[in-house]
N, C-alpha and C positions, 0 to 999 in steps of 0.2 A: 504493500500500500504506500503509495505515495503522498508522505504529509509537506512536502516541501508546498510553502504559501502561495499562493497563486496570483500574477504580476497584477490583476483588479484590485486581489487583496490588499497588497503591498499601496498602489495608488490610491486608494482608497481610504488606508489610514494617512499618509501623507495630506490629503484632503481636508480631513479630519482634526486633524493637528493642525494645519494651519487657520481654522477655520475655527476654531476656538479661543486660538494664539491672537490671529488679527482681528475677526470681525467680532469675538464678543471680549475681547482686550480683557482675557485671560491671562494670570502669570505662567510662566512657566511648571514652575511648581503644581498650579492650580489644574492645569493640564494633564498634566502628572499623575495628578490622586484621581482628576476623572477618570480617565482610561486604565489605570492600575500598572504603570510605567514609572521609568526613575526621571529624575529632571534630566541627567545629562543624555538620555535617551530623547527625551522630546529636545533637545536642542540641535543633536542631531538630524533630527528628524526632519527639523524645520530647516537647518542649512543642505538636507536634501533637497525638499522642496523648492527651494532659491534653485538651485542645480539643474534641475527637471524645470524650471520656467513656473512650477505650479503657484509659485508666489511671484511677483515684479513688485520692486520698490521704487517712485520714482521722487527725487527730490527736487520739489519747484522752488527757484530762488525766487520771491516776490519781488525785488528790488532789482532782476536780469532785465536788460535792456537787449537782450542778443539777437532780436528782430531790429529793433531800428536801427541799433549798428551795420549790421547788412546790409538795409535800405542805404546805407550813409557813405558805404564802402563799394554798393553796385554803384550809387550816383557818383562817386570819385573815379572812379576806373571800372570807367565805362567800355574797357577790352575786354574785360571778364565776362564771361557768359552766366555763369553763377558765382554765387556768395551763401555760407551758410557760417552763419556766427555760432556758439554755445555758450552756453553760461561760465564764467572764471569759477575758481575754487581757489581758497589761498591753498590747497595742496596742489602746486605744482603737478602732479602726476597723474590726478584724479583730471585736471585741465586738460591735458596731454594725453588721457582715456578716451573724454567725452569727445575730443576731437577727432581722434581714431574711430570709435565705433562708431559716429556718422559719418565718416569718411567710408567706411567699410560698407555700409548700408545704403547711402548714395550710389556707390559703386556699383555692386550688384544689383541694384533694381534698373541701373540703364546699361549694363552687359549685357552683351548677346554671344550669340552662339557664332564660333569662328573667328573673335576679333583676336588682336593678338594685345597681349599686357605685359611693360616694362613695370619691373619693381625695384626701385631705387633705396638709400637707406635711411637709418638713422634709428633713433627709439621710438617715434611717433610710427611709422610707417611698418617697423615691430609690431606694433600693437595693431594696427589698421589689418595685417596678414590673420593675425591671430583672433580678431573679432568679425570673421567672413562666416558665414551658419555656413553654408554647406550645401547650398542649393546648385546643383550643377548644371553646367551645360557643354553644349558640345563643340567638339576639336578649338577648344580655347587654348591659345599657344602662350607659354609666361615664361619671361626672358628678365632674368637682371639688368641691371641698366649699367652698374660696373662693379672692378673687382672689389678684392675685398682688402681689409686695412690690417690684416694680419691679427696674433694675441689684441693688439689693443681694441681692438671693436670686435671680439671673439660672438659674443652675444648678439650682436645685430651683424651678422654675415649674408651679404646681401642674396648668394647662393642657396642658402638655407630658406631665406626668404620667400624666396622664389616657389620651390621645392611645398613649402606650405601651404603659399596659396593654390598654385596647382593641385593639391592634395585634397583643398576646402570646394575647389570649382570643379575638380575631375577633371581635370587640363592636363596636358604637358608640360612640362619643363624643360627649358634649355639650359643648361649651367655654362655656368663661367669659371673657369678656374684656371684664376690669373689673380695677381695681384692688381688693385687700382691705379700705380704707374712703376715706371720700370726707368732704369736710370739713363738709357739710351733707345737709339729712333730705332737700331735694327733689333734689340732685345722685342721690343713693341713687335716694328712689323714680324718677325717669327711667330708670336703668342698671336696677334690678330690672324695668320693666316693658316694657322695651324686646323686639321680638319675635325679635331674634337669638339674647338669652340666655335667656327665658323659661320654656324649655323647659326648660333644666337647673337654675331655680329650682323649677319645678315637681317635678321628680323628688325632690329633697331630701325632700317628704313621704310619700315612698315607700320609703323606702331599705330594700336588705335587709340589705347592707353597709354599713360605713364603716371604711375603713383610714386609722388616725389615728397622727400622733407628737404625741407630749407635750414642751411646751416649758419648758425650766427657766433661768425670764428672766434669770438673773443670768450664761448662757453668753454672753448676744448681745451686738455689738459696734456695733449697728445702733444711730447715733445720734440717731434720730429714733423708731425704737423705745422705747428709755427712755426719750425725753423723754412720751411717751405713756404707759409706766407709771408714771410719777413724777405724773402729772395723774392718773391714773385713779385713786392712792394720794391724793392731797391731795386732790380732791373726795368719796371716800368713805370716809376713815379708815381703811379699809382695806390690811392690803399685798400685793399680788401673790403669789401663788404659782407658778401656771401658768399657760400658754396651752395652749387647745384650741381647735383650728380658729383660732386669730384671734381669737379669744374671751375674756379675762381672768376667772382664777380666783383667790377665794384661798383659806385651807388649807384649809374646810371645802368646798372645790368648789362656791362659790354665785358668779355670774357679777356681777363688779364693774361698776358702771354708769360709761360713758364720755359723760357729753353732746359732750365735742367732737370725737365720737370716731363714725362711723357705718358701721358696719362691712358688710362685703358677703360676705356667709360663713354657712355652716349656722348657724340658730337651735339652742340648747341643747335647746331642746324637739322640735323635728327629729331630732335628732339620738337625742336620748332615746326616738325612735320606732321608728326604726330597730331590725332584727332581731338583728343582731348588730352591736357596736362591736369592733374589734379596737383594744386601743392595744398601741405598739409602743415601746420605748424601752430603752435602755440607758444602764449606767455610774452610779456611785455618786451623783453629780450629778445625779441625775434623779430620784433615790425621792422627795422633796419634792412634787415637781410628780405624780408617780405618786400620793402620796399625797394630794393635795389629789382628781386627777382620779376618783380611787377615792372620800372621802368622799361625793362629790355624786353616786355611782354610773351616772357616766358608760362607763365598761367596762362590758364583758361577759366579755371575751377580753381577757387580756392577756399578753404574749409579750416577755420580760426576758431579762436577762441576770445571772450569779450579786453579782456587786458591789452593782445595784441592789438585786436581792433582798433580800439581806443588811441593805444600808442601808435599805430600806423595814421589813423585821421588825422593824428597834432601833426604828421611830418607833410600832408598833403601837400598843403600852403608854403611847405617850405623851400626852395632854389633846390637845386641837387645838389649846385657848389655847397650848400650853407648845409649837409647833412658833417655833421660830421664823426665819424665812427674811430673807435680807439680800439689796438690792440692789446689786449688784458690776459695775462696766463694766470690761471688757477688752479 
């Protein structure tokens, strides 16, 4: 005889439990004694329930402005096609969540079946792979946009990246496995023409997507990173603004020239070909590098958070010459 509970069962007390928990603002405990269970039983019970969707919690900031920021940011830069604000969080990460999982949701509801998607990096765009449900469709092709940065950005491997979303859409994957620049132009051409990766070089000229984070140099910690913006500054007079893709901009969004610098990553003009570009980014710290990526009208789609927002509208009004952005190691 088979007494193993039967998955109705199982749903069923989950149901139950949450339904005493939230709607009749039951304690734990008091839950507990009703059903003849321990408290730490129903607490799991309930962070099941969260798990399985059977519960959604959502937190309205009454004081969010994250619609007429939008409205404030379409009428500014009016190249964009869409604008999609969300509410700040002084937790930094929770901001940098809520940005991703509408990014991830935007995404998939205007994918189609066949296009091809570049996935570019950073920890926004981390999260944006990892908050995809799972809805699939067909001969979806998902290519990196560049290599990767070695131990230092071991966790956001844009390869890996890749590889996930793919895994969430039931696509393909093309990998890259190259590092993001090489210290000479023949080391490059070798790796670019090489017939393992070539394939996902190729696709680049096709892209229908590209889900991209914008990098605002002065967060990175990465010591050979700045030694490389500090060269790309002293050979063009120029100073940094952002990175896109691996790519060095500055505030006017025109791409700083690296000679000792050869990078293995979507060309700007690739990229600029591309159907849609989504960039993705949050926090006050960022509008700079938003704003730089926005003059050289590298967006299409851009998907913020209310702090940036905000920080990006003060520079509107402002000259390009008058932004002016400082290198800071941390």
């Amino acid at each position: 005889m088979n007494t193993r509970p039967r998955l109705q069962d199982d749903l069923s007390l989950l149901v139950h439990v949450a339904e005493l928990y939230y709607e009749l603002k039951l304690t734990q405990q008091q839950v507990a004694d009703r059903l003849g269970l321990s408290r730490p039983a129903i607490s799991k019970l309930l962070a099941q329930a969260h798990e399985m969707g059977i519960v959604s919690i959502k937190v309205r900031h009454p004081l969010s402005r994250a619609e007429a920021l939008a409205s404030q940011l379409k009428a500014a830069y009016s190249m964009l096609d869409e604008v999609v604000v969300v509410p700040s969080s002084r937790e930094l990460e929770l901001s940098r969540l809520r940005a991703a999982t509408v990014a991830a949701a935007y995404f998939e509801e205007h994918l189609e079946d066949g296009e091809v998607v570049g996935i570019g990096r950073g920890s926004t765009i981390f999260a944006l792979v990892n908050n995809l449900s799972g809805r699939q469709r067909l001969d979806v092709k998902i290519a990196p946009l560049t290599g990767g940065l070695g131990d230092y950005d071991a966790q956001f491997q844009v390869s890996e990246m890749a590889r996930v979303a793919a895994t969430h859409l039931g696509g393909t994957c093309y990998h890259l496995y190259a590092p993001a620049s090489v210290g000479d132009a023949a080391t490059k051409q070798a790796l670019m023409s090489d017939p393992k990766v070539r394939d996902t070089f190729q696709l680049w000229d096709g892209l229908d997507w590209a889900l991209v984070g914008i990098g605002a140099i002065f967060q990175t910690a990465n010591p050979d990173y700045l030694r490389r913006v500090r060269e790309a500054e002293a050979y063009s007079g120029r100073e940094v603004a952002a990175d896109l893709c691996s790519r060095l901009l500055d505030s006017l969004g025109c791409e700083i020239p690296e000679p000792a610098h050869h990078a293995i990553t979507v060309e700007l003009s690739q990229l600029g070909q591309a159907r849609r570009v989504v960039g993705v980014a949050s926090g006050a710290t960022k509008s700079r590098a938003i704003a730089a990526c926005l003059a050289g009208g590298w967006l299409d789609i851009l998907i913020t958070d209310e702090f940036a927002a905000e920080a990006l509208l003060k520079l509107v009004n402002q000259p390009p010459g008058g932004v002016q952005l400082s290198l800071v190691s941390t």
